[in-house]
C-alpha positions in Angstrom: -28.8 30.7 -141.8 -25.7 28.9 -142.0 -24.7 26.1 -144.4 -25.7 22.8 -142.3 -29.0 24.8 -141.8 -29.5 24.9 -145.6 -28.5 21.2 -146.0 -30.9 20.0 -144.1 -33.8 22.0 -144.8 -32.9 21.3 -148.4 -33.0 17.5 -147.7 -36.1 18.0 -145.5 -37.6 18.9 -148.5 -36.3 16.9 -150.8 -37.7 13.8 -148.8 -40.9 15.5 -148.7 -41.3 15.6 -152.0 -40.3 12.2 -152.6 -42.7 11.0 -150.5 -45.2 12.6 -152.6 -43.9 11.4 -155.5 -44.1 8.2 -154.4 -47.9 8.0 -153.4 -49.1 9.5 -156.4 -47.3 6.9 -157.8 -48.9 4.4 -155.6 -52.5 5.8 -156.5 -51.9 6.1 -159.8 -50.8 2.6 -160.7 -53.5 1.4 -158.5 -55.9 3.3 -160.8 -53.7 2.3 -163.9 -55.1 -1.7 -163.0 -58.5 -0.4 -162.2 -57.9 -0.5 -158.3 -58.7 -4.3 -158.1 -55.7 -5.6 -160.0 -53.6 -2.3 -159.4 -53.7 -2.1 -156.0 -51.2 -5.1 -155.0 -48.7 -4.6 -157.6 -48.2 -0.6 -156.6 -48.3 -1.7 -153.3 -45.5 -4.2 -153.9 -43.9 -1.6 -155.6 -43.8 1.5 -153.2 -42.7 -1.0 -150.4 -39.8 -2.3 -153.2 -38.8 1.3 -153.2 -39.1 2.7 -149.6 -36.9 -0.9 -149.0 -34.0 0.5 -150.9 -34.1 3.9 -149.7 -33.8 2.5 -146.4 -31.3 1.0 -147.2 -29.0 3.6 -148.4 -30.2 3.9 -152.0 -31.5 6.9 -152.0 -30.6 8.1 -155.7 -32.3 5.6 -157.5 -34.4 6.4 -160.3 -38.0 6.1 -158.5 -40.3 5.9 -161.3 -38.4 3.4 -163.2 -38.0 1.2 -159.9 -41.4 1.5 -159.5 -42.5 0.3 -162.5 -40.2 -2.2 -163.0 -41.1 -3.9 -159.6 -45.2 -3.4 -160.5 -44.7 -5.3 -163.9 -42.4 -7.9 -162.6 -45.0 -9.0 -159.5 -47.9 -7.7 -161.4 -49.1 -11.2 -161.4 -47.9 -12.9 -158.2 -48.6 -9.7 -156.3 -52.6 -10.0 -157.1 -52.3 -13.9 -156.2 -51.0 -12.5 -152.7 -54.1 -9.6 -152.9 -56.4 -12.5 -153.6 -55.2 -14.3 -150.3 -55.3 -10.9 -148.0 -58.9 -10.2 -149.3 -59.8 -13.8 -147.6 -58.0 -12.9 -144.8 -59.7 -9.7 -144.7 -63.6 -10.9 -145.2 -62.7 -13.9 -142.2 -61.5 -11.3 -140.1 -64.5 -8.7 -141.0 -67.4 -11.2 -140.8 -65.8 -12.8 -137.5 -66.4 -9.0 -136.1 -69.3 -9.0 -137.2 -70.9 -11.9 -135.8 -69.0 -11.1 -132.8 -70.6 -7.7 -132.6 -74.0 -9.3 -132.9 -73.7 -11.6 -130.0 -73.2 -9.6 -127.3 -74.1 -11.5 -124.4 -71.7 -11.3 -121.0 -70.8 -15.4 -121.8 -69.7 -14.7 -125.7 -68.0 -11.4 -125.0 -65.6 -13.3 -122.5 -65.0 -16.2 -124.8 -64.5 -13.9 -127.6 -61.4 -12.7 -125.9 -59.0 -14.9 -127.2 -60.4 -14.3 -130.7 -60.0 -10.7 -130.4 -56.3 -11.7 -129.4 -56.0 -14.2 -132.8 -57.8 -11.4 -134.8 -55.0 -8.3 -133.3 -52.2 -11.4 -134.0 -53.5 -11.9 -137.8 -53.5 -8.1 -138.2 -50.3 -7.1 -137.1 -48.6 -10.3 -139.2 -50.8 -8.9 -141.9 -48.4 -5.6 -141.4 -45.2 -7.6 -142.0 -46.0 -9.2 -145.4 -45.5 -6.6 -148.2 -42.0 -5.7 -146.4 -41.4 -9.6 -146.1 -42.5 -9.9 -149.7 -40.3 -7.0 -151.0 -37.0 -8.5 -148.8 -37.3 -11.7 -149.0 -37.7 -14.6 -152.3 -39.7 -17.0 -150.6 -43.1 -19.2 -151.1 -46.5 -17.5 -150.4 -46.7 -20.4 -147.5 -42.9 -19.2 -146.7 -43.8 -15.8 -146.8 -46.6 -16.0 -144.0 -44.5 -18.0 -141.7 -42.0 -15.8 -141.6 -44.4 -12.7 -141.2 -45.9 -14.1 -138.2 -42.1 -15.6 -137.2 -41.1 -12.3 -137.1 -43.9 -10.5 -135.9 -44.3 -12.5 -132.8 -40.4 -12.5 -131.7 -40.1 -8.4 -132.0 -42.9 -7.0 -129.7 -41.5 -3.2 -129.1 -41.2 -2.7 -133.3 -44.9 -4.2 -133.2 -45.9 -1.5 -130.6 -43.9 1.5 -132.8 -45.2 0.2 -136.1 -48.5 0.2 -134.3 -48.0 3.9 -132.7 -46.6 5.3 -135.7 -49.4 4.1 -138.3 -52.4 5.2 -135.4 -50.5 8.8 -135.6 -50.6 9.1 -139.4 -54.6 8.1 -139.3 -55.0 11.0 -136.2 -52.9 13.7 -138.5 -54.8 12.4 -141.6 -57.8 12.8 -139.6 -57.2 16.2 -138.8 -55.9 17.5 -142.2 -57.5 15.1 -144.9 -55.7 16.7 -147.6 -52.6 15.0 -146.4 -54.1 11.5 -147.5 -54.2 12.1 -151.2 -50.3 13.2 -150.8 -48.7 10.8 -147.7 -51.1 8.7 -146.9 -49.8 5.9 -148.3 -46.5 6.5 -148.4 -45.6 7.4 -145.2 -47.9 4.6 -143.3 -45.9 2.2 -145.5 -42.8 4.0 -145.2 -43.2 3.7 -140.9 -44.1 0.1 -141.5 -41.1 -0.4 -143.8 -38.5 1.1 -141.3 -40.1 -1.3 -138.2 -40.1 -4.3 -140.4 -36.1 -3.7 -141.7 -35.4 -3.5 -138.3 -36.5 -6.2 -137.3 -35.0 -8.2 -140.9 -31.6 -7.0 -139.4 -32.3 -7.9 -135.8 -32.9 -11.8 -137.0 -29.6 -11.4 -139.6 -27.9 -10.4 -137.0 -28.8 -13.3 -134.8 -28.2 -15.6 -137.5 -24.6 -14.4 -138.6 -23.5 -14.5 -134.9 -25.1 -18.6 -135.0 -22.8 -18.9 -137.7 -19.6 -18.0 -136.4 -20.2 -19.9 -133.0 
C-alpha cells in the first residue's frame, strides 16, 4: 500500500472518529441540560463546529469549541428551541386533524397545506446553519432561512436525499445512531446550507462591483 493510500485511509479515519466525537458530544450536553434545555445549545454547538470544519478549520480544539459555543447561546439557543417546538406542535396537530378528515373534498384542499407544511419543514432545516453563520434577529433569522431555502431548490433536494439516506442506513444498522446520527445528518445539512451561504455571497459581491 503506497503512501497516498495511507494518507487517506489515515484521514478516513480520522474524520470518522471525529464525527463520533462530535455526537457524543452532542448527546451528552443534551443530557448535561436534562434534554429540554440541553438539546438547543448542543445543537447550536455541533452545527458551530461542523461550520468551521467546513470551512477549513479542521484543527480546532473540538471540545473547547463546543463548549464554548453551548455556554455562550445557552440561553438564546433554548429561546430559538422554544419557538421550533411551536412550530413543531402547529405542524403535528395540523397532520393530525388532517389525517382525521379524510374525505375526497378535504384531501384535495389539503394540498396546498401539505405544500406550506413540506415549505415550513425544509426552512426549518436551514435555521441552526443560519443561526451558527449568521448574527441576526430571531425574526431575521427565519426570513433568511426561508429566503434561502426557497431560492436554492437542487441543495433542498440533496439536503433532502442525503438526510432520508442517513434514516435508511440508521434503519438498517441502529447502532450507527448513538455514534453518527446526529452528526452526520447535521453535518449533510451543514455542507447544503454553506453552499448555499456562498452561492448568495457570491451574488452579492458581484452586485457590488457592478
Amino acid at each position: 500500500m503506497n503512501k497516498l493510500s495511507m494518507r487517506g485511509l489515515y484521514s478516513l479515519t480520522e474524520w470518522i472518529t471525529k464525527f463520533a466525537y462530535l455526537n457524543f458530544l452532542w448527546i451528552g450536553f443534551s443530557l448535561l441540560g436534562l434534554v429540554l434545555f440541553g438539546l438547543s445549545p448542543a445543537t447550536v454547538a455541533m452545527f458551530t463546529v461542523l461550520r468551521k470544519w467546513i470551512m477549513g478549520q479542521s484543527d480546532i480544539p473540538v471540545f473547547q469549541t463546543f463548549k464554548t459555543a453551548y455556554k455562550k447561546e445557552f440561553l438564546r439557543s433554548n429561546g430559538l428551541g422554544i419557538i421550533l417546538a411551536l412550530f413543531a406542535g402547529l405542524i403535528f396537530t395540523d397532520l393530525y386533524y388532517m389525517k382525521i378528515d379524510a374525505s375526497h373534498l378535504l384531501q384535495l384542499t389539503n394540498i396546498p397545506l401539505y405544500l406550506i407544511i413540506f415549505a415550513i419543514i425544509m426552512s426549518l432545516l436551514y435555521i441552526f446553519p443560519v443561526y451558527v453563520h449568521y448574527n441576526v434577529t430571531f425574526i431575521q433569522l427565519f426570513k433568511n432561512a426561508l429566503f434561502i431555502m426557497l431560492i436554492n431548490p437542487i441543495n433542498n433536494i440533496v439536503m433532502l436525499l442525503g438526510v432520508i439516506a442517513v434514516y435508511f442506513v440508521v434503519k438498517v444498522i441502529p447502532g450507527l445512531l448513538f455514534f453518527y446520527g446526529g452528526s452526520i445528518t447535521a453535518g449533510i445539512i451543514m455542507a447544503c446550507c454553506y453552499l448555499s451561504f456562498q452561492k448568495i455571497e457570491k451574488k452579492q459581491k458581484g452586485a457590488q462591483t457592478i
